[in-house]
Residue, then its C-alpha position, 0 to 999 in steps of 0.5 A: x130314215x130308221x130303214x137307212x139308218x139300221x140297213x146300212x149299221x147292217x152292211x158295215x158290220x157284215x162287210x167288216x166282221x171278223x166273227x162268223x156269227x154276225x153276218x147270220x145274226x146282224x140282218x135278223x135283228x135289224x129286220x126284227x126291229x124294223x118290223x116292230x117299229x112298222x108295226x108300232x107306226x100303226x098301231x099308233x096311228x102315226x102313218x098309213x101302211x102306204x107311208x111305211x111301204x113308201x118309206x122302205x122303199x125310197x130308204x132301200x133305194x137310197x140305201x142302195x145307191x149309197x153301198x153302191x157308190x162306197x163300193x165303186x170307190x173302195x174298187x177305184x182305190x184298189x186301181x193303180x193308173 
């Protein structure tokens, strides 16, 4: 869910920005803190690696899925019939 969540705060702060810098600096971050929050789920205890991999997967998936239907979208109301 955090992999959703922060990937696709990524994608609309780079698909919106207006400053050079976030686009290079928004997706380090991100990484960096999805990273760390893997890392945390394991040395904890909480979930397998497999659960990790399982959840960035299904959650990059998803995240996919959603960016792509909110661009077909945005492209459709640019389209006069």
């Amino acid at each position: 869910m955090a992999f959703v969540i922060y990937a696709f705060a990524v994608f609309m702060l780079v698909r919106h920005s207006k400053k050079l810098w976030i686009p290079t600096l928004a997706p380090i971050a991100a990484i960096l803190t999805l990273l760390l929050i893997a890392i945390s789920r394991l040395f904890l205890g909480l979930q397998y690696p497999s659960d990790i991999a399982a959840g960035y997967v299904f959650g990059g998936v998803w995240l996919g899925l959603n960016v792509l239907c909110l661009e077909i979208f945005r492209l459709m109301k640019g389209i006069s019939v």
